[in-house]
N, C-alpha and C positions, 0 to 999 in steps of 0.2 A: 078853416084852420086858423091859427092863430095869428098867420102873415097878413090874416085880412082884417084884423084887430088897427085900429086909428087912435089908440090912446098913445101916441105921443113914442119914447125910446124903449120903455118897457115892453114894448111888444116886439121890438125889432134885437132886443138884446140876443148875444151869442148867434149871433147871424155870418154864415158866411156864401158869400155869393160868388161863384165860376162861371168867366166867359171867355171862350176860347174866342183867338183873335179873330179882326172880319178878314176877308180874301185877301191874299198878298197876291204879287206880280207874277208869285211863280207856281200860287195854285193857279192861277185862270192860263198860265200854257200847258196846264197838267205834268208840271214837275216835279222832280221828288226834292224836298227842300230841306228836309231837317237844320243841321245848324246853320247853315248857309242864312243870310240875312236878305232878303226883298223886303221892301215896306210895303204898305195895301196897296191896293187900290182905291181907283175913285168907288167902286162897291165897297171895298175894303172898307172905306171912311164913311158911307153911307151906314155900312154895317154898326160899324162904332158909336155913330152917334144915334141910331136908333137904339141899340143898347142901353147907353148914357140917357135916352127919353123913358124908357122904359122903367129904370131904375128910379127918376125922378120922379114919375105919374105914382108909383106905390108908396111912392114919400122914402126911401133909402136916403140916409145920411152915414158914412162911415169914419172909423177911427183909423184905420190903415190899409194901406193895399202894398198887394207882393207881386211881381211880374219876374219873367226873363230878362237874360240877358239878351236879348232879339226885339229887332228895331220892331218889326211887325207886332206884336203883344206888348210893348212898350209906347208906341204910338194907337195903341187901340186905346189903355188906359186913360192916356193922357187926353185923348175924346172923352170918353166917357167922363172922366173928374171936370173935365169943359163945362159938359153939358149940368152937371151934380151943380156946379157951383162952388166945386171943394178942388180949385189947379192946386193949394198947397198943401195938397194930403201927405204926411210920412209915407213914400213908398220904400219896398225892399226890392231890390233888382236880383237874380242871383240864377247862374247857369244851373243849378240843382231843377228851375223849373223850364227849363229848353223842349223844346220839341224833340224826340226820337231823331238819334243820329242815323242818317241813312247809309255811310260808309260808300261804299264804291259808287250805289245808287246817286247819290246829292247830284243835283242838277239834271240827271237823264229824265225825260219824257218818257212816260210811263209805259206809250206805247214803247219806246226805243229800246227800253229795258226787257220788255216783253222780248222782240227780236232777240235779243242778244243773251237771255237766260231760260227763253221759255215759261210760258203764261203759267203755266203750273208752280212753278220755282216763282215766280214772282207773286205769286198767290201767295203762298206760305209764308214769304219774306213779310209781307205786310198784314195779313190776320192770322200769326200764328203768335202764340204768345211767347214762347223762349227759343226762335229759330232768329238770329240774327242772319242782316245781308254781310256780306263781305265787306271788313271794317268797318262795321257799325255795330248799333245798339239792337236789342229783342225788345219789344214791350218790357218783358222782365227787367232787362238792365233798365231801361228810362226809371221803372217804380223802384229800383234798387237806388234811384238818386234822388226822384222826387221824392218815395214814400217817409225815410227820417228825414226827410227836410220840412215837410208836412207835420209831422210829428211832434220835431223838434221847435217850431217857429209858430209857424201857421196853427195848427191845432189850438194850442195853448193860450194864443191870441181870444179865438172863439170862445173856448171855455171858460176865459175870464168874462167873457161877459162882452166881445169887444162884439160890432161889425165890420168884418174883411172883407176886402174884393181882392180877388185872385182875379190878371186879364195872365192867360198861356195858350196852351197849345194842345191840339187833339189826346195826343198819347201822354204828356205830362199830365192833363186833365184827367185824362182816363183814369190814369194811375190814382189821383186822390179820390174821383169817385168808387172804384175799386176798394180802394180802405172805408171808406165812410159807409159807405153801403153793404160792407162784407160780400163781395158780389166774389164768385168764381174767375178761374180764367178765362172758362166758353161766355160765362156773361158778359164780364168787361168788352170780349172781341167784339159782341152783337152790338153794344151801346155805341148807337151815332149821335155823334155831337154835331151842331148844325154851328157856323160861323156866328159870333156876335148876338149869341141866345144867352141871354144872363141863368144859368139855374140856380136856385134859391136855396139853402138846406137850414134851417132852424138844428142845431145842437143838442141834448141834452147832458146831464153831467156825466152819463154813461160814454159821449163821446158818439152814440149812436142820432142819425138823424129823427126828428120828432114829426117835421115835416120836411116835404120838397116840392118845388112850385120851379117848374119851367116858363121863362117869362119869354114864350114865343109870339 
């Protein structure tokens, strides 16, 4: 494909690269964390800065990166532009790219949630696409905040011509993949996102991807 093109910017132009952040604190107790804020871990920052090597061995140099407002995806970046070489890149910070709010969920142990609403209910809650948990977000509402935030910022960055790093979070991820890819609801649910996996998506002027390279 053309990502594996070495003539220099012209082959990396209109690039934009997503990688959900590495392990925070309160994935590795099996919590539910949405906006709540932990930072990684020691894997978490393993995670990142393999990322950040990854991104450098394919030669990536970028013009701007966007993150959350969450310490976790915020300190993943800040790895990765380490390792790039680029600490004083223009970032965008901004709650539109947050993690799915988990509402009564945030902070319960996933078994504990299980106990207390039943595994079935707690299924739905988390791979159904517009069933929200009590006081929280659906898949649906998260893309309802990422998706014109995406559109409006982010998108139009790539389409000129820029290379973006997006560092977020599973289901704000999801949500931009879901656009880019025109993927359904059932498919977005299926698509797993592995921690501190850069995915690659080349642009076209249609807005549709040309290519996509998982840099696992």
């Amino acid at each position: 494909s053309n990502l594996k093109r070495s003539n220099g910017d012209d082959a990396m132009s209109g690039t934009l690269v997503l990688v959900r952040h590495g392990q925070s604190e309160w994935n590795l107790k099996n919590l539910f964390t949405g906006w709540k804020d932990p930072d990684l871990t020691e894997q978490g920052v393993r995670e990142a800065h393999s990322a950040g090597q990854k991104l450098k061995a394919k030669g990536f140099h970028f013009d701007i990166a966007y993150t959350s407002a969450l310490t976790r995806a915020q300190h993943t970046l800040k790895i990765m532009l380490e390792e790039l070489g680029q600490t004083g890149l223009e970032t965008i910070r901004d709650q539109a790219l947050n993690e799915r709010d988990y509402g009564d969920l945030t902070g319960l142990n996933k078994d504990d949630a299980r106990k207390k609403w039943g595994e079935e209910q707690v299924h739905i809650w988390r791979r159904s696409y517009d069933i929200a948990p009590p006081g929280g977000e659906s898949l649906k509402d998260t893309l309802a905040r990422s998706l014109p935030y995406y559109m409006k910022h982010i998108q139009p960055d790539v389409l000129s011509g820029k290379r973006v790093l997006v560092a977020a979070h599973g289901n704000s991820i999801r949500s931009l993949i879901m656009a880019i890819e025109g993927l359904t609801p059932e498919e977005i649910l299926k698509r797993e996102l592995d921690t501190g996996v850069p995915v690659v998506y080349r642009l076209g002027a249609d807005s549709r991807p040309i290519s996509v390279e998982v840099l696992s």
